[in-house]
C-alpha positions in Angstrom: 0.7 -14.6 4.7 1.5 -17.8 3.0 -2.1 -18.4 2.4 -2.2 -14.8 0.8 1.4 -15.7 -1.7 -0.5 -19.1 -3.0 -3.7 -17.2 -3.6 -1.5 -14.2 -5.6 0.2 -17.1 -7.5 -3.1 -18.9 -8.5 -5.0 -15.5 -9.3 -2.2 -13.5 -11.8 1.4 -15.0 -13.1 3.2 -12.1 -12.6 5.2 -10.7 -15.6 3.7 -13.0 -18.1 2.2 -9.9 -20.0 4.2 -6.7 -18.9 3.6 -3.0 -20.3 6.1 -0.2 -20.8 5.4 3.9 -20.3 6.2 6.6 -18.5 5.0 7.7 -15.2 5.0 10.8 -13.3 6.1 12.0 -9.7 4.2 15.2 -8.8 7.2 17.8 -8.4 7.3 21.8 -9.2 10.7 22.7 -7.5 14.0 23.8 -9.0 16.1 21.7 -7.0 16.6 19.1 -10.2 16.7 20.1 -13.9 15.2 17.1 -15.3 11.4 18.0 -14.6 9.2 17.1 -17.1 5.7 18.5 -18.4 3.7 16.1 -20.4 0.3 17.5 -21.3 -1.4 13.9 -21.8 -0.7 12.7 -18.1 -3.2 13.3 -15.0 0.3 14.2 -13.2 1.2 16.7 -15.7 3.8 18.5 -14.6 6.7 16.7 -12.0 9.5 14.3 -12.2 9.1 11.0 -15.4 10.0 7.9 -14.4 10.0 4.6 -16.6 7.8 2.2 -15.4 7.1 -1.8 -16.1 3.9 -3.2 -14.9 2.0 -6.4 -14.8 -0.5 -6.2 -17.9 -3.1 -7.9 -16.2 -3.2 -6.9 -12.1 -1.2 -3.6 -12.8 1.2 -3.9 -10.2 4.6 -1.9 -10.7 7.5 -4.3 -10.9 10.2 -2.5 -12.4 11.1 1.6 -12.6 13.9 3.9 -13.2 13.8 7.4 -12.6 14.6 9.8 -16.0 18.1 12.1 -15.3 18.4 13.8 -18.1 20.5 13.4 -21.3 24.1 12.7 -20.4 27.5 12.6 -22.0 28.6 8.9 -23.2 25.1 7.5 -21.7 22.9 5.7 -24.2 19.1 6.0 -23.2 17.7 4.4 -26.5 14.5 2.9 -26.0 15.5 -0.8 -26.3 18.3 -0.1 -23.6 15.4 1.3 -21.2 12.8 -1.9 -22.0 15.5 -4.5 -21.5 17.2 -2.3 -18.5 13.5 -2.9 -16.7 12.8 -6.6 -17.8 16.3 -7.4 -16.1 15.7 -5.0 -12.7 11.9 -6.9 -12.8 14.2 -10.3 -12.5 12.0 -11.7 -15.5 13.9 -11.3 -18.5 14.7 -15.4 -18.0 11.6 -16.3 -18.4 10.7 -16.7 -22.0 7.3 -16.9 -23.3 6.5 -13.0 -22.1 4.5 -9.8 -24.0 5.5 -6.6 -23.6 3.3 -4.0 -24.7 4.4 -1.0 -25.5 3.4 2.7 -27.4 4.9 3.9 -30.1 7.8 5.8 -28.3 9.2 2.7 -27.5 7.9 0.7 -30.6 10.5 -0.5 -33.2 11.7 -3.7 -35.2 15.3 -2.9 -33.4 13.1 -3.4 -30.2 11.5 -6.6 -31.6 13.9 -8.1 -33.1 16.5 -8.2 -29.5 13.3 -9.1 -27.4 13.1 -12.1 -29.2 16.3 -13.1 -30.1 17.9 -12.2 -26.9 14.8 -12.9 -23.8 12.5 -14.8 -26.0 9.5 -12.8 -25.6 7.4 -11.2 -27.9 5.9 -7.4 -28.5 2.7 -5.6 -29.2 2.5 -1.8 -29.6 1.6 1.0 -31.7 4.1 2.8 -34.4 4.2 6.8 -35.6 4.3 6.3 -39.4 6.6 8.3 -41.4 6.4 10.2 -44.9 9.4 8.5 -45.8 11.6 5.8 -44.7 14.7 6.0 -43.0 16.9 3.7 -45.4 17.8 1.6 -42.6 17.0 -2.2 -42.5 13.7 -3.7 -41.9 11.8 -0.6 -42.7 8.7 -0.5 -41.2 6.5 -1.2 -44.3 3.0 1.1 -44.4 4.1 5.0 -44.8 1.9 7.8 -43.3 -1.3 8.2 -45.7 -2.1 11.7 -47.1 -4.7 13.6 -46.0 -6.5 12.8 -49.5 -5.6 8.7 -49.1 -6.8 9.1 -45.8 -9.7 10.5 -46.5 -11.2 8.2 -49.7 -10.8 4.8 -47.7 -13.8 4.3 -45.1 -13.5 3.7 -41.5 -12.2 0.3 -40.5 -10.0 -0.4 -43.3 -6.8 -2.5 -42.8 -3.4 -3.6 -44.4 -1.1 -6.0 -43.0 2.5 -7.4 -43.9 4.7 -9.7 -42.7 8.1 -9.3 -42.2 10.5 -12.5 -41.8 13.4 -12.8 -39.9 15.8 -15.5 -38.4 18.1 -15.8 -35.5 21.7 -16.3 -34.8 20.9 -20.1 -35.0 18.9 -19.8 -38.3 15.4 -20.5 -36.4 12.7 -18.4 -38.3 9.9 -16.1 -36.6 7.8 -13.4 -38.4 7.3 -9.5 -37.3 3.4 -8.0 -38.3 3.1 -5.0 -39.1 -0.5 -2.9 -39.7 -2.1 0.2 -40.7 -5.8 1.0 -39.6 -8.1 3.7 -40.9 -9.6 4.8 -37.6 -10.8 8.3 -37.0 -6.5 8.5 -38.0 -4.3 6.6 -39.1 -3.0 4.2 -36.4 0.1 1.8 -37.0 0.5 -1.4 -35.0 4.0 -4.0 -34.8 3.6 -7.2 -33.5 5.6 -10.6 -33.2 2.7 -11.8 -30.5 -0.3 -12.9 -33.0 1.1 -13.3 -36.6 -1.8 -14.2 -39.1 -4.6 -12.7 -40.6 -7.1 -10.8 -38.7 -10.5 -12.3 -40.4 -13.3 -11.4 -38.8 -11.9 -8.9 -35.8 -14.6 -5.8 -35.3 -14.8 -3.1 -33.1 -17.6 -0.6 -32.3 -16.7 3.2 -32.5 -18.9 6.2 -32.2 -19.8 8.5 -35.1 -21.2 12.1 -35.5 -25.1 12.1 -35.1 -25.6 9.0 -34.1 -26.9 7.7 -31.1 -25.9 3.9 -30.7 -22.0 3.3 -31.9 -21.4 1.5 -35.3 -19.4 -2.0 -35.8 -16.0 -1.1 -37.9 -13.7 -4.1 -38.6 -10.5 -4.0 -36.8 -7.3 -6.0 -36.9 -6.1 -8.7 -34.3 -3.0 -6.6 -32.6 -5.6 -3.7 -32.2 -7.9 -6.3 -29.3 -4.5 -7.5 -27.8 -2.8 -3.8 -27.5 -6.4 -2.3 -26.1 -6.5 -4.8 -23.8 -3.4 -4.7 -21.5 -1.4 -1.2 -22.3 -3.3 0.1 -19.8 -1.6 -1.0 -16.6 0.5 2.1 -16.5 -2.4 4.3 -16.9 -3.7 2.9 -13.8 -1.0 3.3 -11.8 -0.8 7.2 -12.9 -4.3 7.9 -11.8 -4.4 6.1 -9.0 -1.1 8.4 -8.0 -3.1 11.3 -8.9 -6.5 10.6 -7.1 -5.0 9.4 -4.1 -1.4 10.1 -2.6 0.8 9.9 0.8 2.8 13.2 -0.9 3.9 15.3 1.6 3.9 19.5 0.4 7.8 19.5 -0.2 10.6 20.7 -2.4 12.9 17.8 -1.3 12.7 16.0 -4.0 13.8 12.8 -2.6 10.6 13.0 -0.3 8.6 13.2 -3.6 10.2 9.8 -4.7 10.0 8.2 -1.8 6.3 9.3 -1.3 5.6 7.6 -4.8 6.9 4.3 -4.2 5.0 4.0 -1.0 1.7 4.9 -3.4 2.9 2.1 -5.7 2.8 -0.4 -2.7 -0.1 1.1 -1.1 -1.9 0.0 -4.6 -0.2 -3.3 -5.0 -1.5 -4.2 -1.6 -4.9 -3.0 -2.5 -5.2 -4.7 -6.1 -4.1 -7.6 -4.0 -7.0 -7.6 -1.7 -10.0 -6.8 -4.2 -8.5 -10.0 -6.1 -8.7 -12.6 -3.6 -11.7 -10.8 -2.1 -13.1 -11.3 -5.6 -12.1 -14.9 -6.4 -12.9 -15.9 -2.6 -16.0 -17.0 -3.8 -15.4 -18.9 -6.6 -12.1 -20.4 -6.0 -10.8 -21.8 -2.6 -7.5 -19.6 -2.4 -6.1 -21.5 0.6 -7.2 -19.1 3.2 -10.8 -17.4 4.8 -10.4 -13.7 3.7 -12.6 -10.8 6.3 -16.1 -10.4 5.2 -15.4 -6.2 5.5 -13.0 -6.5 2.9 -16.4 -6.4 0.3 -16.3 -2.6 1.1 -13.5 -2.4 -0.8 -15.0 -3.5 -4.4 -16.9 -0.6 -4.4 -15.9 2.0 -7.4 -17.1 5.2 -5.3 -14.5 5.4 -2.8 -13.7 2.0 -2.0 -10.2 2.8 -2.6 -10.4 5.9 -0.3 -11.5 3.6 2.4 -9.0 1.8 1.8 -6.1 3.6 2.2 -7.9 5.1 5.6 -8.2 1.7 7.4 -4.7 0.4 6.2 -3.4 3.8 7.9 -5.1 3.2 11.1 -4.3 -0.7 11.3 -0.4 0.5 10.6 -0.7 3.5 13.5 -2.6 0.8 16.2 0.4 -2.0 15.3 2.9 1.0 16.0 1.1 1.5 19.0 0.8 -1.9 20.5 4.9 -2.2 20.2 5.5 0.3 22.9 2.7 -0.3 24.5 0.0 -3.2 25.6 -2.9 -0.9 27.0 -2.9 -2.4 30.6 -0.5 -1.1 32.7 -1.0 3.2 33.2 2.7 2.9 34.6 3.4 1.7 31.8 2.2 4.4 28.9 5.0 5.8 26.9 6.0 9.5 26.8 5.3 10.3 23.6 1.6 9.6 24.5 -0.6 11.6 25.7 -0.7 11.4 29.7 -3.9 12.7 30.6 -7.2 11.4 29.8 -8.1 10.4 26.0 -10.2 12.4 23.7 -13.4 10.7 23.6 -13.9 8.5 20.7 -16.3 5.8 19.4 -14.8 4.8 15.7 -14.5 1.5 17.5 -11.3 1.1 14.6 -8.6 2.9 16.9 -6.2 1.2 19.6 -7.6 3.3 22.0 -11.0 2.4 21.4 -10.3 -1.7 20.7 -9.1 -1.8 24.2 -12.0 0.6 26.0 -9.4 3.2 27.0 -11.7 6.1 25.3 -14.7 8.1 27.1 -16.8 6.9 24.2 -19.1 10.2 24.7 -18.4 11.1 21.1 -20.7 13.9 19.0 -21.1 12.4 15.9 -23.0 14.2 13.0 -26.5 13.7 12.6 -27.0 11.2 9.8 -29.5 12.5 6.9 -32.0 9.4 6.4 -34.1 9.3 3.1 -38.1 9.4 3.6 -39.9 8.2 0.6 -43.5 9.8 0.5 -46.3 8.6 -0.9 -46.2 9.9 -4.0 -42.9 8.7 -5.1 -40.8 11.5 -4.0 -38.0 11.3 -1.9 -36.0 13.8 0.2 -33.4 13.1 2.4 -34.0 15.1 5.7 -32.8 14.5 9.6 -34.9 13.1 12.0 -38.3 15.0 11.9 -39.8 16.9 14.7 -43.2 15.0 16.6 -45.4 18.1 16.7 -46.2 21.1 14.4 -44.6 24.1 14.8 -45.2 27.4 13.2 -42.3 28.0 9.9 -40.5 30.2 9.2 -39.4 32.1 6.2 -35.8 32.0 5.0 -34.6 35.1 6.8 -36.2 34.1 9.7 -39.3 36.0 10.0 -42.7 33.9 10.5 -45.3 33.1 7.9 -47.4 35.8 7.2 -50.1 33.8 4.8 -51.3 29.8 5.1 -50.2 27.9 2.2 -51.5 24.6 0.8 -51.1 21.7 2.9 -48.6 19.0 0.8 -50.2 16.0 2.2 -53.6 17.1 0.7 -51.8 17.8 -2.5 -50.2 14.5 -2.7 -53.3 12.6 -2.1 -54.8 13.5 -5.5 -53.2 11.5 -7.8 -55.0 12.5 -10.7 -52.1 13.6 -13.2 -54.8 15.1 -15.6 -55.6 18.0 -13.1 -54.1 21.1 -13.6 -51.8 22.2 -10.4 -53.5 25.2 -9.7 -57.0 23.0 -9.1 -55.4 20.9 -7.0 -53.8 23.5 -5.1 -57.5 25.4 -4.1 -58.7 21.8 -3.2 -55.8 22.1 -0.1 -56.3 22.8 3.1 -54.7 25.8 4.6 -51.9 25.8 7.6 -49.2 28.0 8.7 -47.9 24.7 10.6 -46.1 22.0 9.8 -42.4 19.6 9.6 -39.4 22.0 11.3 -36.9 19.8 9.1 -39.0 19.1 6.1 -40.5 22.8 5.9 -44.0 21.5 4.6 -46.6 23.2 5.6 -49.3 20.6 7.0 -53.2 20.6 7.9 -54.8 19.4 11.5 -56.5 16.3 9.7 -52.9 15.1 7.9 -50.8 15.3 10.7 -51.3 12.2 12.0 -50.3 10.8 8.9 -47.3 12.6 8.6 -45.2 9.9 10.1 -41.3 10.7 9.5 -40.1 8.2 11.7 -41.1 5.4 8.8 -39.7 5.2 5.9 -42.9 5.3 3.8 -45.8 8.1 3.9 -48.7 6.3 4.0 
């Protein structure tokens, strides 16, 4: 475990970059009036909850569950930002980004990061038609439709606001506009200067490959890390421990123990991943590869972490030796027979092992190229049958013939009357095959010849 904390530290610094959003806890009861619906999220309807996560790994550090408006409670934006920084135990360390959209965006919000924790801000702002008369106006307006539309895609403005601290040290707030397909606003105190040379590629209308627009330097840095909160919500979606309950406490509960479920596995594809480039202190299991994969590596996953926790809950009541010794809650007869080879049961030889397991589909690869994945392939011909059962009343061509002229240039039908006949053939594959093929027809290979 040791070996694992000094690899964690090495691979990510935890809270150095840090994004601000709001997540969502699956929930349709009535048993709680603050239930949210927000169209944009994978969870779309349920309970919002503020989150803080790591920019970079996307772990969840910080959250607070939303209430409701109350009487003589201040929820402002900069309350909720600063309310997780301190709850994360980070708002000491100076130095950090947060990233943030443009619910949370302001120069109020920048200006107490800074002056109060030391860190600095990236995140989008919603224009306005017209400023609020309050100081430190956010400088770029919303464009009109017409102002919009006469600039071309990619153009930029940017202004600098400057501003100075209790102790008269001076620091400088960005702010942008960018002509994207809209108008998007940007407020930054993270990389002040001019963006010279920044592009981006987009796609356009009729085109195939995507075109290079310019782009300003907060848009790179915001595109880059908002995104951990994202993650967290569909990985929440995709794959959950939720129980199907109105309790909404459950629902909570069940949530947080998703959010450590994918700490834990964000953990493990990390050091599984820098295993082989860095020495992180510690030899990390080779099976742990399985894990990288992007088609149900995570499923996998969460399946083996379950069965590891159920065989340690095991092995605390009970060693596997002693039949005197079994607990009550177990069963007392004999064990269902089982060959996963992953189970207590089977790790200490207590299970039959005469399990049915499904036939595996292997895939043949013919001679021609074509491949169809089929079970294991009977040794003799037998006669087909049709679809509804009943037996073939006329021959048909025999494939292997067909696939032995190669000559695209013939026309099907020729090569089709230059087949041999056969009502016989494959029982799996459903190929009708001639006398003189058959003996080529070798399924238990992987290749036709």
């Amino acid at each position: 475990m040791d070996a694992m904390l000094k690899g964690i530290n090495r691979a990510w610094t935890v809270g150095q970059r840090v994004t601000v959003d709001e997540s969502m806890i699956r929930y349709m009861g009535r048993a709680v009036e603050y239930v949210q619906y927000m169209p944009a999220k994978p969870i779309k309807h349920g309970i919002k909850v503020y989150a803080m996560c790591c920019a970079v790994s996307g772990i969840m550090i910080a959250w607070n569950v939303y209430t409701g408006a109350k009487e003589g409670v201040v929820n402002s934006t900069t309350k909720i930002c600063a309310d997780l920084a301190k709850q994360a135990n980070i708002h000491n360390q100076q130095g950090c980004i947060l990233y943030t959209d443009n619910y949370y965006t302001s120069v109020k919000l920048a200006r107490y990061f800074f002056e109060e924790f030391g860190w600095t801000i990236t995140g989008t702002y919603a224009p306005t038609d017209k400023n609020s008369r309050a100081d430190y106006d956010f400088p770029f307006l919303r464009l009109s439709r017409g102002a919009r539309d006469s600039v071309k895609r990619g153009w930029f403005r940017e202004a600098v606001l400057e501003m100075k601290t209790m102790t008269g040290k001076k620091y400088y707030i960005q702010a942008t506009t960018w002509r994207d397909k809209k108008q998007v606003c940007f407020l930054s105190t993270n990389e002040v200067g001019f963006s010279d040379g920044m592009t981006v590629k987009r796609h356009t209308k009729k085109r195939e490959k995507r075109d290079t627009i310019d782009a300003p330097r907060a848009q790179q840095d915001y595109s880059q890390f908002f995104n951990a909160v994202d993650r967290n919500d569909r990985d929440s979606s995709d794959y959950s421990t939720t129980i199907r309950t109105n309790r909404y406490y459950l629902r909570i509960f069940c949530w947080a123990l998703d959010r450590i479920i994918h700490a834990l596995y964000v953990i493990v594809c990390e050091l599984h991943k820098r295993s082989t480039t860095e020495r992180l202190g510690g030899e990390w299991p080779e099976y742990w590869s399985l894990y990288m994969d992007k088609n149900g590596g995570r499923r996998k996953f969460q399946i083996d972490l379950g069965i590891a926790l159920m065989n340690y809950g095991i092995e605390l009541d009970w060693d596997g030796d002693k039949e005197s010794q079994r607990p009550r809650w177990m069963r007392q007869s004999e064990f269902v027979p089982c060959d996963c080879e992953k189970c207590f049961f089977c790790l200490h030889g207590l299970t039959t092992g005469i399990a049915h397991p499904k036939n595996e589909r292997v895939m043949i690869e013919y001679a021609c190229g074509s491949r169809r994945r089929t079970n294991k392939c009977s040794s003799e011909r037998v006669l087909l049958k049709k679809k509804n059962g009943d037996d073939m009343v006329n021959s048909a061509y025999c494939r292997m013939c067909y696939r032995k002229q190669d000559n695209d240039e013939i026309e099907t039908e020729v090569k089709k009357s230059r087949c041999r006949k056969s009502k016989f053939g494959c029982v799996q594959c459903k190929e009708p095959i001639c006398d003189s093929c058959w003996p080529k027809y070798d399924k238990h290979k992987t290749k036709v010849d």
